[in-house]
Structure formats: structure tokens, C-alpha cells
PDBQT receptor file of N, H, CA, C and O in Angstrom, charges set to zero:
ATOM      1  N   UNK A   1     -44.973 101.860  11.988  1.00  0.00    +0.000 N 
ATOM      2  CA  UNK A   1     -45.208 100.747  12.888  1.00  0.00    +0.000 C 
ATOM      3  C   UNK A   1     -46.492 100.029  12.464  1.00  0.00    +0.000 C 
ATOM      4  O   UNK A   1     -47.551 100.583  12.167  1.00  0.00    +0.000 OA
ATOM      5  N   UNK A   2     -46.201  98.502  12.482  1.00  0.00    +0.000 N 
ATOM      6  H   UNK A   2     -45.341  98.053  12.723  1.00  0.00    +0.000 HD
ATOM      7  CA  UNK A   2     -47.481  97.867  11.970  1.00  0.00    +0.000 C 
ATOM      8  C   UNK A   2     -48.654  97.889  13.325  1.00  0.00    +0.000 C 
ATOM      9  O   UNK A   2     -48.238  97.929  14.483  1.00  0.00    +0.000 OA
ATOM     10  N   UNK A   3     -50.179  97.857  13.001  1.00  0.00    +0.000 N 
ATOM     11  H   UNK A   3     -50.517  97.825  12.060  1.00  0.00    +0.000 HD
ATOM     12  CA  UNK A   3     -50.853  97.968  13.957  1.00  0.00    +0.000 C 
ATOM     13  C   UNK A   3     -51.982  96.808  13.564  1.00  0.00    +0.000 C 
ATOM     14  O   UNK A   3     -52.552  96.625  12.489  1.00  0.00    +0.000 OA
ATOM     15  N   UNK A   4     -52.078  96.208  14.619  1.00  0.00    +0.000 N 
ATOM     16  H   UNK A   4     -51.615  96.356  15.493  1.00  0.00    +0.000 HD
ATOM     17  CA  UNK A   4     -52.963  94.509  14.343  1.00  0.00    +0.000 C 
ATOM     18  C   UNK A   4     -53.982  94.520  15.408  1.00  0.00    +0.000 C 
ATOM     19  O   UNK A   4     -53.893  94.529  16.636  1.00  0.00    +0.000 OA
ATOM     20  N   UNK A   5     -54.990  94.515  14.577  1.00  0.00    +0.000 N 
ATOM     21  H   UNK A   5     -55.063  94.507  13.580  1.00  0.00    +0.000 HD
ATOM     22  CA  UNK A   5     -56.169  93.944  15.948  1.00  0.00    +0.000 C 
ATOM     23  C   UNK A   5     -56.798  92.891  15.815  1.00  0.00    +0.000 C 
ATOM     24  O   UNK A   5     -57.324  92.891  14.702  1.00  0.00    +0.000 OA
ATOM     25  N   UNK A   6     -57.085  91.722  16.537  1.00  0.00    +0.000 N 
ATOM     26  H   UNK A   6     -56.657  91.722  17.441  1.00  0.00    +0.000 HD
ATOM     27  CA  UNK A   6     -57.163  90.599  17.129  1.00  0.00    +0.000 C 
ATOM     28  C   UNK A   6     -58.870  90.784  17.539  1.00  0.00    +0.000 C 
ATOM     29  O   UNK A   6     -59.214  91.453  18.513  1.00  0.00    +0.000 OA
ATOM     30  N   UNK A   7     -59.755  90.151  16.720  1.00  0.00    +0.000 N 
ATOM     31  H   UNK A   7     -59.475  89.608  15.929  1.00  0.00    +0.000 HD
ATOM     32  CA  UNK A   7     -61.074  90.502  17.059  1.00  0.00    +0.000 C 
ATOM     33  C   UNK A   7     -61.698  88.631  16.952  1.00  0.00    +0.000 C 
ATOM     34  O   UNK A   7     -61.703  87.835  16.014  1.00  0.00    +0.000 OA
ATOM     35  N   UNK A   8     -62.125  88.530  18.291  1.00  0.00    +0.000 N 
ATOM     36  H   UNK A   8     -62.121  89.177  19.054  1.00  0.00    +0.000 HD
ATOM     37  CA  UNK A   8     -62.696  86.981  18.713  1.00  0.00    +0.000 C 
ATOM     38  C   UNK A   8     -63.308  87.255  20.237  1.00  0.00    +0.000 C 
ATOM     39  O   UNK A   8     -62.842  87.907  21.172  1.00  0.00    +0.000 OA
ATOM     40  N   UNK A   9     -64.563  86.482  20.107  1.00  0.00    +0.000 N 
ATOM     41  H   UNK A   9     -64.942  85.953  19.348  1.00  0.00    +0.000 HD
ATOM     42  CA  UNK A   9     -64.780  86.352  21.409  1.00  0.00    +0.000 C 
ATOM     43  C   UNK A   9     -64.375  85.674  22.065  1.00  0.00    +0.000 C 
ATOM     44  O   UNK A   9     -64.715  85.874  23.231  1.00  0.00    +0.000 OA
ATOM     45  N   UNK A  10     -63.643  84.741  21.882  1.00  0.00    +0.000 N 
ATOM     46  H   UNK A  10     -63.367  84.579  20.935  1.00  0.00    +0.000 HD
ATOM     47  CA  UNK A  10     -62.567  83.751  23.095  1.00  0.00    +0.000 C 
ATOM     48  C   UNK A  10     -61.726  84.178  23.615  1.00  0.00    +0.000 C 
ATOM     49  O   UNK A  10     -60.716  83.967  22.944  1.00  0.00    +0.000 OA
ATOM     50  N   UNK A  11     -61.477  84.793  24.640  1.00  0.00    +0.000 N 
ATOM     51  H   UNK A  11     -62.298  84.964  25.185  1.00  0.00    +0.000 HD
ATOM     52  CA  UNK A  11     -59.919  85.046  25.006  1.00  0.00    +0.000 C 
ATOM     53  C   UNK A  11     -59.092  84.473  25.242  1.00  0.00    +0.000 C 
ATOM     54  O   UNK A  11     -58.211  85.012  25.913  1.00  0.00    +0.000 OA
ATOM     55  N   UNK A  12     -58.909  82.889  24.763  1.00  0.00    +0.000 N 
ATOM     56  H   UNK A  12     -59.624  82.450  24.219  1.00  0.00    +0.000 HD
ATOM     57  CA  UNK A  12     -57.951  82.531  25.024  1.00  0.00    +0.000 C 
ATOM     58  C   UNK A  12     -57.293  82.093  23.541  1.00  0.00    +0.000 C 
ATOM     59  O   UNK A  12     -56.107  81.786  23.417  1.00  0.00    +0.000 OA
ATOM     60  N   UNK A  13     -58.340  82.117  22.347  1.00  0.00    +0.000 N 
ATOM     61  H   UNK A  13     -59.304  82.366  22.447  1.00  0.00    +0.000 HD
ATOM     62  CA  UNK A  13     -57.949  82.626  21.173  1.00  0.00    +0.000 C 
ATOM     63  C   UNK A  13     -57.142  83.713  20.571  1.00  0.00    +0.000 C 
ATOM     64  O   UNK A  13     -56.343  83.549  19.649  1.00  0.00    +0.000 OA
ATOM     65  N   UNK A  14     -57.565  85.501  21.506  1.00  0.00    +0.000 N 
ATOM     66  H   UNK A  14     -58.214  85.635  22.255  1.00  0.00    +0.000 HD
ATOM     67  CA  UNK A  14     -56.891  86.040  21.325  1.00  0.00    +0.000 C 
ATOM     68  C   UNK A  14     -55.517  86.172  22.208  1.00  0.00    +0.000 C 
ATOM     69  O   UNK A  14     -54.635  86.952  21.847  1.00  0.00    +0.000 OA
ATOM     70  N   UNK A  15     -55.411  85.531  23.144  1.00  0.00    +0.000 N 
ATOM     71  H   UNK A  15     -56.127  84.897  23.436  1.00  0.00    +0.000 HD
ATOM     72  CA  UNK A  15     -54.018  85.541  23.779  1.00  0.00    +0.000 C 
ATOM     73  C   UNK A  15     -53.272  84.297  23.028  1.00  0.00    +0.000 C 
ATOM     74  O   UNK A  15     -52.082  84.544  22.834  1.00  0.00    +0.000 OA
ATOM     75  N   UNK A  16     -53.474  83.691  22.808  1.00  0.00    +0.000 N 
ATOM     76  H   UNK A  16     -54.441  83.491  22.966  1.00  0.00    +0.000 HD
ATOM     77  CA  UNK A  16     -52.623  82.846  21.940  1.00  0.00    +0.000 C 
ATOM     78  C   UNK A  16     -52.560  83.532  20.120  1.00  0.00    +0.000 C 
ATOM     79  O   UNK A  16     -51.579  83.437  19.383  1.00  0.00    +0.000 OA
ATOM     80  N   UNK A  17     -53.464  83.978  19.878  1.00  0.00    +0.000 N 
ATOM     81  H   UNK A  17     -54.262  84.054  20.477  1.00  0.00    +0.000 HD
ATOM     82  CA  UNK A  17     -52.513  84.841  18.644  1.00  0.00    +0.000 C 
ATOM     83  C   UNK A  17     -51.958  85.709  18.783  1.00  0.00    +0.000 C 
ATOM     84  O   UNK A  17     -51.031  86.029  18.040  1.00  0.00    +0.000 OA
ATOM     85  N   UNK A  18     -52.335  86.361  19.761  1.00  0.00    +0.000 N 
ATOM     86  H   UNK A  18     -53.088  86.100  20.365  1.00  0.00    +0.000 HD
ATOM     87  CA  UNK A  18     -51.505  87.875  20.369  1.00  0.00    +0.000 C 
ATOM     88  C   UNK A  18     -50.201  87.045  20.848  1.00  0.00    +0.000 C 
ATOM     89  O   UNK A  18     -49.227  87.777  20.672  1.00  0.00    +0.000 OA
ATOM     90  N   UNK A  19     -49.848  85.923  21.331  1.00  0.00    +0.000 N 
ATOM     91  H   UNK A  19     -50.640  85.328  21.474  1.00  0.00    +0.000 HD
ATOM     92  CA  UNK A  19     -48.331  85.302  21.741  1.00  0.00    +0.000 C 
ATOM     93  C   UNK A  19     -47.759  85.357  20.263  1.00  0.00    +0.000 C 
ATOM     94  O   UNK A  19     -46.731  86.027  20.160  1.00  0.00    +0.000 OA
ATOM     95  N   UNK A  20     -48.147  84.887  19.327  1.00  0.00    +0.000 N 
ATOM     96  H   UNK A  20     -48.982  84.344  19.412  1.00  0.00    +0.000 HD
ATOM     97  CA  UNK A  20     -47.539  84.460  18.125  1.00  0.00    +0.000 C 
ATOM     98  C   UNK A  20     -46.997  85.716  17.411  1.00  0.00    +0.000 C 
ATOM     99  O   UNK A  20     -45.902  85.747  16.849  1.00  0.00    +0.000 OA
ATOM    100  N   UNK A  21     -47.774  86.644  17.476  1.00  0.00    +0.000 N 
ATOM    101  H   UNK A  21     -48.663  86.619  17.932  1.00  0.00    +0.000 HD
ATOM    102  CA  UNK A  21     -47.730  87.668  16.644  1.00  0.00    +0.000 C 
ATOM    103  C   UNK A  21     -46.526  88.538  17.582  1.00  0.00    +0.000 C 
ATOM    104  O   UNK A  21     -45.513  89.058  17.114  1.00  0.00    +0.000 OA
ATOM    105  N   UNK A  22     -46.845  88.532  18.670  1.00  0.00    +0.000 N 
ATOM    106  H   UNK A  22     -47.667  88.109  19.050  1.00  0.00    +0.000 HD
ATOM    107  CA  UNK A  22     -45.731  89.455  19.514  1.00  0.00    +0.000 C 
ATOM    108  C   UNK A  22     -44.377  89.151  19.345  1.00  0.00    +0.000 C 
ATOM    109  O   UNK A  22     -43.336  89.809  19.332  1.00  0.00    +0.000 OA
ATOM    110  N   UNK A  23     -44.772  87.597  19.179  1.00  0.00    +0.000 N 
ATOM    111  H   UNK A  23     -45.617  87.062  19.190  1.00  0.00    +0.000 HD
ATOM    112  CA  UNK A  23     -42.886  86.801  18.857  1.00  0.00    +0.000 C 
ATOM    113  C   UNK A  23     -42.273  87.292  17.512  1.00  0.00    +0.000 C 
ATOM    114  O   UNK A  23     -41.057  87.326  17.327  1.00  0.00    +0.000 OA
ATOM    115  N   UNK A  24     -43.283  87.704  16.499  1.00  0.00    +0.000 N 
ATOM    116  H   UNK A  24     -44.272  87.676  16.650  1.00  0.00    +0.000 HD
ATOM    117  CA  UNK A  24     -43.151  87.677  14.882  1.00  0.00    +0.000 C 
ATOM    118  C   UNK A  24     -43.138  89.186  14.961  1.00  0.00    +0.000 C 
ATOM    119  O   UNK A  24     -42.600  89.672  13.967  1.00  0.00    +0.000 OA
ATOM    120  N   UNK A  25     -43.405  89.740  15.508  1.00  0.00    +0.000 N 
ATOM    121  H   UNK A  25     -43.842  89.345  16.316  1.00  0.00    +0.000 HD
ATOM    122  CA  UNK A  25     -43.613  91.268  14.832  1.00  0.00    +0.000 C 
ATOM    123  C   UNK A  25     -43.266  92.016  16.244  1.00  0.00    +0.000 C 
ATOM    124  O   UNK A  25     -44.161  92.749  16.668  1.00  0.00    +0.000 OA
ATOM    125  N   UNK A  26     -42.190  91.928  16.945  1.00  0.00    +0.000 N 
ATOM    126  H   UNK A  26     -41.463  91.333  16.601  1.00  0.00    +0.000 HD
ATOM    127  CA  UNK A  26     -42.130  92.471  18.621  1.00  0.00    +0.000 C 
ATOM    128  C   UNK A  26     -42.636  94.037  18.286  1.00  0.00    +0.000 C 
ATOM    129  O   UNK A  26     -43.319  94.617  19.130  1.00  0.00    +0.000 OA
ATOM    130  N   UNK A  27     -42.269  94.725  16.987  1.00  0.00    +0.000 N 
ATOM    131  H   UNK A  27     -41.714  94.254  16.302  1.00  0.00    +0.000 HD
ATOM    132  CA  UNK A  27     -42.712  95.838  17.482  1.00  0.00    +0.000 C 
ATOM    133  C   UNK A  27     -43.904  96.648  16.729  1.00  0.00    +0.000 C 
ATOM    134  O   UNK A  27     -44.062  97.869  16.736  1.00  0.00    +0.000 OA
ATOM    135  N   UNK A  28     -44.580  95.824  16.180  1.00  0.00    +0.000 N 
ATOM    136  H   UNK A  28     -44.452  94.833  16.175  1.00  0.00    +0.000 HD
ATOM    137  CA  UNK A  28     -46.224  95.893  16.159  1.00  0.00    +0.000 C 
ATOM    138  C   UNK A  28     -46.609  96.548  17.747  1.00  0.00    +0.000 C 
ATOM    139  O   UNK A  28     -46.004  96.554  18.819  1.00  0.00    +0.000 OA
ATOM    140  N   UNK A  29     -48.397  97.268  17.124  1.00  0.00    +0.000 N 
ATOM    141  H   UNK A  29     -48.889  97.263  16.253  1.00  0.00    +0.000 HD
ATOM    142  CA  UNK A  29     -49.173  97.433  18.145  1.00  0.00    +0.000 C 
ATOM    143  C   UNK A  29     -50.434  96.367  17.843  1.00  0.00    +0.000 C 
ATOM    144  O   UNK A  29     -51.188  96.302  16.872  1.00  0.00    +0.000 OA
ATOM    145  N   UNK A  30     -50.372  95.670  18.891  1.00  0.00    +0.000 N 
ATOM    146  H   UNK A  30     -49.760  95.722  19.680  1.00  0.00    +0.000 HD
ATOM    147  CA  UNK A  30     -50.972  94.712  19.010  1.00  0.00    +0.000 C 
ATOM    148  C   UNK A  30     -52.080  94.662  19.499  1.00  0.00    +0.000 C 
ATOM    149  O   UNK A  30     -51.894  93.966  20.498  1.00  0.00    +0.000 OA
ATOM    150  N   UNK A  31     -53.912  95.133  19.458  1.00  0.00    +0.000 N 
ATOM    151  H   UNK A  31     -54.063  95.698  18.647  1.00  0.00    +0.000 HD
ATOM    152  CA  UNK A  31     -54.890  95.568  20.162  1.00  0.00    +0.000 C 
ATOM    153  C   UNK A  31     -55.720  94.158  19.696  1.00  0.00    +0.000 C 
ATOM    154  O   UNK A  31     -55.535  93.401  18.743  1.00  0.00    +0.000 OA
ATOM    155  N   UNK A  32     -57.027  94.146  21.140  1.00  0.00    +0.000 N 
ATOM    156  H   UNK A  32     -57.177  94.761  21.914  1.00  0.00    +0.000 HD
ATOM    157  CA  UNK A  32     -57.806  92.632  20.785  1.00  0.00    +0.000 C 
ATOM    158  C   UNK A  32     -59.047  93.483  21.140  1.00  0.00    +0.000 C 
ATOM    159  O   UNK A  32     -58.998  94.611  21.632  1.00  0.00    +0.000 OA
ATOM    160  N   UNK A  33     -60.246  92.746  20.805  1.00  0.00    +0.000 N 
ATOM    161  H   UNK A  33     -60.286  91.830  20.406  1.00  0.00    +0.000 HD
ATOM    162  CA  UNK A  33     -61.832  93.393  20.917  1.00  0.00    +0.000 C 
ATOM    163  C   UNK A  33     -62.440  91.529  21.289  1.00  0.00    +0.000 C 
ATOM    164  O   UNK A  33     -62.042  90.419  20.935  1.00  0.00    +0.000 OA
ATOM    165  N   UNK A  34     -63.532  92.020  22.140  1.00  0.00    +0.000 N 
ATOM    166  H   UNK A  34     -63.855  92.922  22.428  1.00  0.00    +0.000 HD
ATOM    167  CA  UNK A  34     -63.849  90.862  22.218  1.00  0.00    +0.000 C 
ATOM    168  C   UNK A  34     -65.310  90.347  21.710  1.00  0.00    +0.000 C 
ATOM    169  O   UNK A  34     -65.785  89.212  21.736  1.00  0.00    +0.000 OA
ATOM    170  N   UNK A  35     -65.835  91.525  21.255  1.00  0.00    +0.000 N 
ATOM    171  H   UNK A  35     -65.449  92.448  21.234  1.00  0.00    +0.000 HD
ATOM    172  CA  UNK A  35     -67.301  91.936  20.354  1.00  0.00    +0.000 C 
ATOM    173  C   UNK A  35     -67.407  92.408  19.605  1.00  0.00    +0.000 C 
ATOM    174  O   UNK A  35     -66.449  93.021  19.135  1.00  0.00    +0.000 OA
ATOM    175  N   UNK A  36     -68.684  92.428  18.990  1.00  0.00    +0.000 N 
ATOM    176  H   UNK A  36     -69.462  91.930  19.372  1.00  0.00    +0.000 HD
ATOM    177  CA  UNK A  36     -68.927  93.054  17.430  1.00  0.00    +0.000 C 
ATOM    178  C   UNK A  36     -69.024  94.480  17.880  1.00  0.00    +0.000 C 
ATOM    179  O   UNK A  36     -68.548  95.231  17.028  1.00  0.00    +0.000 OA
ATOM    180  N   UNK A  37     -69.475  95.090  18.918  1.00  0.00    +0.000 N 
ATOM    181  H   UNK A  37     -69.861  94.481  19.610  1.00  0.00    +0.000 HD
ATOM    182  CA  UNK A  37     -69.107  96.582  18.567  1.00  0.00    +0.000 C 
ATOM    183  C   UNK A  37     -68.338  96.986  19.154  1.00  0.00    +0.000 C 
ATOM    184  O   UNK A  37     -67.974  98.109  18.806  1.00  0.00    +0.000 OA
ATOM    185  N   UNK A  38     -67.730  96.451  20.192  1.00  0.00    +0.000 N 
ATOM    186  H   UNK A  38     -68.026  95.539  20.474  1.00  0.00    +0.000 HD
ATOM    187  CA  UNK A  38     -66.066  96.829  20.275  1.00  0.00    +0.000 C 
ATOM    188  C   UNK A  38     -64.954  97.003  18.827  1.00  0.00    +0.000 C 
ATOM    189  O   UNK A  38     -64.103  97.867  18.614  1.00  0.00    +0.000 OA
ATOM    190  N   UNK A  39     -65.328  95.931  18.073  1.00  0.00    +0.000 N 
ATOM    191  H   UNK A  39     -66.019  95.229  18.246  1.00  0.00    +0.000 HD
ATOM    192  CA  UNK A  39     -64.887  96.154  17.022  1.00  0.00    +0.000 C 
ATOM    193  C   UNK A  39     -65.159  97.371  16.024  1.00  0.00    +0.000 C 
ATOM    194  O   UNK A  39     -64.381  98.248  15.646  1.00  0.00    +0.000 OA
ATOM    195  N   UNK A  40     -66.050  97.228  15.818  1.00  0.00    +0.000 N 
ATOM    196  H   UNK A  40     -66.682  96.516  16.125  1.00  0.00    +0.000 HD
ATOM    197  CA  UNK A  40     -66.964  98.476  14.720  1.00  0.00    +0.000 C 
ATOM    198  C   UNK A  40     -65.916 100.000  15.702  1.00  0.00    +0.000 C 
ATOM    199  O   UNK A  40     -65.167 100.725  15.047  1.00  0.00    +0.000 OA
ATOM    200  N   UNK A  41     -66.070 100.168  17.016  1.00  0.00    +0.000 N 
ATOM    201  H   UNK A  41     -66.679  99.579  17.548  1.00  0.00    +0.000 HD
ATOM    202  CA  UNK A  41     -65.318 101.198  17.367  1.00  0.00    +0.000 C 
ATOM    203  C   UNK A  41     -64.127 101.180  17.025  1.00  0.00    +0.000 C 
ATOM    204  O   UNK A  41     -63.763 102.305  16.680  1.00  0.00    +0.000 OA
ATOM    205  N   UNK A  42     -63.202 100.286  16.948  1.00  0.00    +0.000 N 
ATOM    206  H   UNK A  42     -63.497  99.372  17.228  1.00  0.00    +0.000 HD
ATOM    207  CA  UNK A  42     -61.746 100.440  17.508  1.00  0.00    +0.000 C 
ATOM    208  C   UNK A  42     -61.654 100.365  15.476  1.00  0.00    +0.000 C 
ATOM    209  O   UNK A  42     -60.698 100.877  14.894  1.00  0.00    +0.000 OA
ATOM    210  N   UNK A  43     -62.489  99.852  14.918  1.00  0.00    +0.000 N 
ATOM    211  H   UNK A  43     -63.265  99.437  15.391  1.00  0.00    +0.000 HD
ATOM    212  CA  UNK A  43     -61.966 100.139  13.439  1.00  0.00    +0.000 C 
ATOM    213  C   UNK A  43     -62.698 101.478  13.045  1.00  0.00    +0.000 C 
ATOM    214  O   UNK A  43     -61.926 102.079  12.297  1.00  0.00    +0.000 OA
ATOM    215  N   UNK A  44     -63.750 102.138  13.210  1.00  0.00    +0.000 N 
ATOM    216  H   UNK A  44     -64.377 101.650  13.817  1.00  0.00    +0.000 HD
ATOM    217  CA  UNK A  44     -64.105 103.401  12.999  1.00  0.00    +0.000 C 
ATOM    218  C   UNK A  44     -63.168 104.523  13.272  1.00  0.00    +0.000 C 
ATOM    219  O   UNK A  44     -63.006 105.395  12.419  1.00  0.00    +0.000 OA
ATOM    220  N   UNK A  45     -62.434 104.560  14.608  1.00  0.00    +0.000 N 
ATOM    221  H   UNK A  45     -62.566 103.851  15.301  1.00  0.00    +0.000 HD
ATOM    222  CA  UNK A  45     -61.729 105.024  15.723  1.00  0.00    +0.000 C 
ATOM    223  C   UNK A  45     -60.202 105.382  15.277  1.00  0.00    +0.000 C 
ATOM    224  O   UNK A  45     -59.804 106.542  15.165  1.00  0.00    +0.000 OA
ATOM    225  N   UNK A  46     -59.477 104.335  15.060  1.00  0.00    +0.000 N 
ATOM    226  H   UNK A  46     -59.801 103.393  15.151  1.00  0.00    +0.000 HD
ATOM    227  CA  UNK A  46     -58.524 103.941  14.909  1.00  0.00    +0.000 C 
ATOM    228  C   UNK A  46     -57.850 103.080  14.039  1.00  0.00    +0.000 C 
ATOM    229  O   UNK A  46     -57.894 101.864  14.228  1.00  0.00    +0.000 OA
ATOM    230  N   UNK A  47     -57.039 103.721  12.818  1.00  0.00    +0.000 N 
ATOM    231  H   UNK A  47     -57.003 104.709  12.664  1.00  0.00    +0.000 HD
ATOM    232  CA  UNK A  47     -56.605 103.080  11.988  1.00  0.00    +0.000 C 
ATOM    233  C   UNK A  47     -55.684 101.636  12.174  1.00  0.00    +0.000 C 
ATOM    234  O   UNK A  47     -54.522 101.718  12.572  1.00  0.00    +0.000 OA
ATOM    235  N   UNK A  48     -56.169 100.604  11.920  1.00  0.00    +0.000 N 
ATOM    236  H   UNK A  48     -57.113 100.537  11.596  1.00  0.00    +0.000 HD
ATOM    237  CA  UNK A  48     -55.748  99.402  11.942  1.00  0.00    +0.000 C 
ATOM    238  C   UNK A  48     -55.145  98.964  10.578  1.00  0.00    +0.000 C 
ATOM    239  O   UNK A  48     -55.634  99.533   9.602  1.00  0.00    +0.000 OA
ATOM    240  N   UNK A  49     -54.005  97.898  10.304  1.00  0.00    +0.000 N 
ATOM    241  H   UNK A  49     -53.608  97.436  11.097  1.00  0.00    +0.000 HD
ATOM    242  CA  UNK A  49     -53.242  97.641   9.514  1.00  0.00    +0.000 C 
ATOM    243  C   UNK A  49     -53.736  96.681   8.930  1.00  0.00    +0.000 C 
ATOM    244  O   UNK A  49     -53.945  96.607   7.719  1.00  0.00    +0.000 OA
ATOM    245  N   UNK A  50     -54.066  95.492  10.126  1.00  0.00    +0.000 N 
ATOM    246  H   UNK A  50     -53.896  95.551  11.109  1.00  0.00    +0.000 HD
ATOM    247  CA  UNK A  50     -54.393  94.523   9.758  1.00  0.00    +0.000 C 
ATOM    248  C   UNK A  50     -55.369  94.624  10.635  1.00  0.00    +0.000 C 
ATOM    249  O   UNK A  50     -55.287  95.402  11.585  1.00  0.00    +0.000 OA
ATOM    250  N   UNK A  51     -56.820  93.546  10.344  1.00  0.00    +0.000 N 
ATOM    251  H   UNK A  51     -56.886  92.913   9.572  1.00  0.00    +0.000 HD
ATOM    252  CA  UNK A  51     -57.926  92.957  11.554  1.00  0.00    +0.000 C 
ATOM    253  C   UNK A  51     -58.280  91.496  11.268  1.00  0.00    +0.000 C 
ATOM    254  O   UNK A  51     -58.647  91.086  10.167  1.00  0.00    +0.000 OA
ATOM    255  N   UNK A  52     -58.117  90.672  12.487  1.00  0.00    +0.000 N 
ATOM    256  H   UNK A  52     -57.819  91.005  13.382  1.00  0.00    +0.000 HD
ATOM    257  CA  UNK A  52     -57.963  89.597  12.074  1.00  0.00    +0.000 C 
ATOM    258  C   UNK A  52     -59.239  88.974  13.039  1.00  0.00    +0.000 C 
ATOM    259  O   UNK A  52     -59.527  87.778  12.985  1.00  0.00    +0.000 OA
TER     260      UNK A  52
């Protein structure tokens, strides 16, 4: 299973790529961060496929 995380502080940036991607890839795991060390965790943490 592909696994994508969505890293921006806008949230309405990441809900609109998180729409696109959900349509394109329904069965991706789809995770968003909305900071720099939210990020640094969830990629230390947890293997991600893609980080965008």
C-alpha cells in the first residue's frame, strides 16, 4: 500500500491535495503535518512513500 504525507502549513492546501490524491490513489494512506516538527516525527517515526 502506497503511503503519502502531505506536509504544509495551510490547511486548506493540504485538504485540497489530500482531495486529489484520495480520488487518484483511493487506496493510499494518506497522512498531513502541519509543521516542521510534526514532520521530522511522522518521517523519523514512520515510513513514508512519498512526502510532499
Amino acid at each position: 500500500m502506497l503511503k503519502i504525507l502531505i506536509a504544509d502549513d495551510h490547511a486548506i492546501v493540504r485538504r485540497g491535495l489530500k482531495q486529489l490524491l484520495v480520488e487518484e490513489y483511493p487506496s493510499a494512506t494518506i497522512g498531513e503535518v502541519g509543521d516542521t516538527e510534526s514532520l521530522i516525527k511522522q518521517v523519523i517515526n514512520n515510513p513514508w512513500d512519498i512526502v510532499i
